[in-house]
Phi, psi and omega in degrees: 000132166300106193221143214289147161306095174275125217272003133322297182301336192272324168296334191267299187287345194259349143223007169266006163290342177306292181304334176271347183287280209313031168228015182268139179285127169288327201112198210248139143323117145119021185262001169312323191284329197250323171238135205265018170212057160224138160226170203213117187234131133175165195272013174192154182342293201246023127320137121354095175222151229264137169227100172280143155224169192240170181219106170287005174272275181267003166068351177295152179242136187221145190238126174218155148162188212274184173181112169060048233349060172230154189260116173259026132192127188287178199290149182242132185298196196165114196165168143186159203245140182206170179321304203253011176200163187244090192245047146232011191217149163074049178265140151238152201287145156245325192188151197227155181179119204272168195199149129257166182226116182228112180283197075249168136185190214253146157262187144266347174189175188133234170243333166221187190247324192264125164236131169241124181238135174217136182188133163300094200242125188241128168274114137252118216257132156215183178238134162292173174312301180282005160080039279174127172219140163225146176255108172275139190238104165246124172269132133231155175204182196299356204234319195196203205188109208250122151236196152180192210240141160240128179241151175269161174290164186079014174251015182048176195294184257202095161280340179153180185234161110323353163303142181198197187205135189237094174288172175299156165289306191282354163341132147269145184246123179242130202193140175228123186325140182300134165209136191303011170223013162083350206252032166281154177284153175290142181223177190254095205240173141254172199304321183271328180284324186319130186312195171272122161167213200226121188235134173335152149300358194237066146282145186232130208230138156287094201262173169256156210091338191191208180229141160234151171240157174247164196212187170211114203221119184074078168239138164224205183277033168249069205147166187244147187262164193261174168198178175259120158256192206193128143233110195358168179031355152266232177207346151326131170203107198272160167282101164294114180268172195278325211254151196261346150219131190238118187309151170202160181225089183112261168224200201199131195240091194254159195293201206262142161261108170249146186251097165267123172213153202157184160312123172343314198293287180327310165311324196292312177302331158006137124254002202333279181341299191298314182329302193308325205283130185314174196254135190318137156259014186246103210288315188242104175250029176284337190247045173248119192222134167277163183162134187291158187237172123227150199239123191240357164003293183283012161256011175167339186125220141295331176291005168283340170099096174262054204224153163311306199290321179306321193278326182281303171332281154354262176331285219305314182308305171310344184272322176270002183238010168054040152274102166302014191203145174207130175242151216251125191266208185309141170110328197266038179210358179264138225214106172025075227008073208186114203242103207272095167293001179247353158320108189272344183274019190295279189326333176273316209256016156287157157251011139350291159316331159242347148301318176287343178268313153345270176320322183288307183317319172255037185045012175282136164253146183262121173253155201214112157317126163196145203304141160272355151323317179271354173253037179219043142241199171268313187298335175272334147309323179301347194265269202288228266296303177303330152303302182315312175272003173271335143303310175129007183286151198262322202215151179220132192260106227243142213241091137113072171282284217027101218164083180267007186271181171336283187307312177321291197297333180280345175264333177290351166263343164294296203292310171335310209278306184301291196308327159300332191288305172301320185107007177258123190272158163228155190233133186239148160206142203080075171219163153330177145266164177307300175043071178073354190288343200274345202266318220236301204244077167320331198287344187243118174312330180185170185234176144296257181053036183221159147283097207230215225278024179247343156341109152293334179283314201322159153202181184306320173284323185284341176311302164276020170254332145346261232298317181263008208224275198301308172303339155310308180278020175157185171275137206241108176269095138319337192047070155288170167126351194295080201272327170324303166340344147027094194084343196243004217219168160226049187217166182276183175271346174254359171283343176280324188290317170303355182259005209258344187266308203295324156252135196288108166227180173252340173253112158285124200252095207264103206271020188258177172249166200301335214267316192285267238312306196277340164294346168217042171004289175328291173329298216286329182297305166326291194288018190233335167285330189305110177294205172213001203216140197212156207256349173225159188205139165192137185254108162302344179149131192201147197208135148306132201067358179228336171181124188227142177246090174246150153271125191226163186221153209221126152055240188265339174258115212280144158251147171219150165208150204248153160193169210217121188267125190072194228285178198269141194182167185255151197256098196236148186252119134313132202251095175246075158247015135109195212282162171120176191263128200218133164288123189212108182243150175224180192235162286124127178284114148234206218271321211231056184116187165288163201196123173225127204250145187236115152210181178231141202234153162290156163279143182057038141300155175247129194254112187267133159210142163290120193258174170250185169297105196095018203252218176170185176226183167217132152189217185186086195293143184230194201271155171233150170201181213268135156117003174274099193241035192181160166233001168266139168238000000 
């Protein structure tokens, strides 16, 4: 007889079981031949690779793992509790069954657009005593390593998992305290010193030989969203969940626990996540176009003009710099300040509809800031999104989830499904991290989920740190570009210019106003070349918290930005955009302004730029032959 799970009882296993599996003996490396409730999952020699074990003693499961024979997690618990069985303890193996799983497919945005996925997938099956079954499913592939649990129906809801992740103690760590919008700054701990508390999943630990980050992947509303919880002086870091019972109906599939691990370079360049994640549901994506915006939010609020004649102006700057997008933020829909749904005349009396004919007229698209407070029945989606795409707006930037729970993620598979139905790409914030939706829902272009650029708080080190942590797992509205921002900001101006590179979104979002753009003419012409959708990403030089370089490349031309922490120094770059003779101009802090340098490198040259203190560069190498005297067109 089964007998049900109390969530006490479910809280004492989901954190006292840590400590007893890790202390459980796995065996010797290489012992999968002699003991049969050891496996060994990975795709390749020098891959990442996953070693599950069973403890014939306690039926407990422990995950560990390595890369090229170094351990970048120690063995780790691996479970979870439900109403009606405990399947983390007293497990005995019934049957293992191998797979490869080899994709492509194209993205709309991200770090590069064309993926190629090959991962190694082994399901393991055991049972409790009591005939209770779990399925472990482990992913490896060249970058990381994935599991999650499959239940059969009739175990009742999800008290919690025993999943955990066991670092090195001394690990270095960066890690941002949990907050329901994602948006803490990163700080620098080692694993075991970070205080006792509850930190974002997009941790990122210095392991050895490398780096590993940790993630999450293909969460929808059948599920909770996770965080890290932690106490001091271990390397523990267990998986919290938002909801302390998390409902379920039928059987049950939950989402990837993912480990990205490698060489720096290698994490930053990731798709893992996106990999892990189901294949887009959106059968026809022609009319998903990436693409810089501009945004004037950070020039005042609503006083940036939250007006027809201010928005037309906006479009007309946008028109001339050939910014395919301009977004009309908080205010423009609101009726003293109140947006009064029982008005039968709220749709005829916006001015929205001519703004949008406007911009189409001068090839600008319109994106429109709204509350999810106004989407988050049927009847007011039935209102805004068919309106919204019968006007011609493109895109909706949807504002203040703050939210990880269930119900949020069942609204976020609703509003996902309609908004593809409308034809509106989205950028959400006071959100989630991405964890693959960009792979599944194409439509949506970018998250927040950052401390980014309207922070007062920011510093330089969380600046550089971005690239490895938050930016891995999706595309990031960061908003860079505040160049106004003067004093509120802790980075120079050609290092701001250098963030329009250095972070990834599919709607880049330019958070200055046309007047500071025309005061650095340079910053702004570089940012009038600039795409949004880029066919390569590769990091030219990176230290987390000190100085990050990427490269991203559009067709035939590398875009590059640099940004930098602490003192003013030259700056030397591998320029590994590949052989040949390359044109390279950059834009520069120099004394009395930006300052732009022309020379010509070799591939795997070293490109010296003078950085300032906080500072950085921007630029853009092209093919250089003799009468090539730009990279700009």
């Amino acid at each position: 007889m089964t007998v049900p799970f109390t969530r006490t009882m479910a809280a004492a296993l989901c954190t006292g079981l840590a400590a007893t599996l890790l202390a459980t003996s796995t065996g010797p490396a290489g012992a999968e031949q002699r003991q049969p409730h050891t496996w060994t999952v990975a795709e390749a020699t020098h891959a990442p690779r996953a070693r599950i074990a069973l403890d014939d003693t306690t039926g407990t499961l422990s995950l560990t793992v390595s890369r090229d024979g170094h351990t970048v997690i120690e063995p780790s618990p691996v479970g979870i509790v439900t109403q009606q069985a405990d399947l983390s303890q007293g497990l005995h193996f019934l049957h293992r069954k191998d797979r490869t799983v080899e994709e492509r497919y194209r993205a709309k945005s991200g770090k590069r657009l064309d993926r190629r996925v090959r991962m190694n997938e082994t399901r393991l099956s055991f049972a409790t005593a009591a005939g209770a079954r779990l399925d472990l499913v482990v992913r490896a592939s060249a970058d990381g390593v994935a599991y999650r649990y499959v239940l059969p129906a009739g175990y009742g809801d999800v008290l919690g998992e025993t999943s955990a992740f066991e670092l090195p103690a001394d690990a270095g760590a960066w890690l941002s305290t949990y907050r329901v919008d994602n948006e803490g700054q990163f700080n620098r701990y080692t694993a075991a010193t970070a205080p006792t508390g509850e930190y974002s999943d997009q941790a990122l630990f210095a392991t050895d030989g490398g780096y590993t980050l940790l993630a999450e992947s293909d969460l929808s509303g059948s599920y909770s969203g996770a965080r890290l919880a932690h106490t001091q002086g271990t390397g523990t870091y267990r998986i919290k969940l938002a909801d302390s019972q998390v409902h379920t109906e039928g059987p049950l599939t939950t989402p990837w626990r993912a480990v990205i691990t490698g060489d720096l370079a290698t994490v930053t360049r990731s798709t893992f996540t996106d990999d892990l994640a189901p294949a887009s549901k959106v059968a026809d994506t022609s009319w998903i176009r990436p693409g810089t915006v501009l945004w004037t939010w950070l020039a005042g609020g609503r006083a940036a003009g939250q007006s027809l004649d201010a928005q037309k102006a906006y479009v007309d700057y946008a028109a001339a710099h050939h910014w395919p997008y301009e977004a009309v933020d908080s205010g423009w829909y609101f009726k003293k300040d109140e947006w009064d749904v029982t008005d039968p005349d709220w749709q005829t009396d916006s001015w929205m509809p001519e703004l949008v004919d406007y911009a189409r007229a001068r090839g600008v698209g319109i994106i429109v800031w709204i509350h999810q407070r106004d989407l988050d029945t049927p009847e007011e989606r039935a209102q805004w999104l068919p309106t919204l795409e019968r006007w011609g707006v493109k895109g909706v930037k949807i504002d203040f989830m703050n939210s990880e729970a269930q119900s949020m993620f069942q609204w976020y598979d609703t509003v996902l499904a309609e908004t593809a139905a409308h034809h509106l790409m989205v950028d959400f914030h006071g959100a989630t991290l991405p964890k693959g939706i960009q792979r599944t829902w194409p439509q949506v272009m970018s998250m927040e989920a950052v401390g980014g650029e309207e922070k007062r708080t920011n510093t330089a080190a969380h600046l550089t740190t971005l690239p490895f942590t938050r930016n891995v797992i999706g595309s990031m509205d960061f908003t860079p570009g505040g160049f106004q921002r003067v004093g509120l900001r802790p980075d120079s101006d050609a290092a701001e210019a250098g963030l329009t590179v250095v972070y990834e979104s599919g709607l880049q979002m330019f958070a200055g106003t046309p007047e500071s753009y025309d005061q650095r003419p340079l910053a702004r012409d570089f940012m009038d070349q600039e795409p949004a959708a880029w066919d390569d990403t590769r990091l030219l030089a990176g230290s987390p918290g000190q100085e990050a370089v990427l490269a991203r490349r559009s067709g035939d031309r590398w875009f590059l930005g640099g940004v930098y922490a602490g003192a003013a120094h030259t700056a030397t770059v591998p320029l590994a955009i590949g052989r040949g003779r390359w044109l390279v101009e950059t834009v520069r802090d120099g004394t009395d302004g930006l300052v732009q340098d022309r020379q010509v490198l070799g591939g795997g040259d070293e490109l010296n730029v003078d950085v300032v203190a906080g500072g950085g560069f921007a630029g853009i190498a092209c093919r250089w032959h003799p009468g090539v005297t730009t990279c700009y067109r």
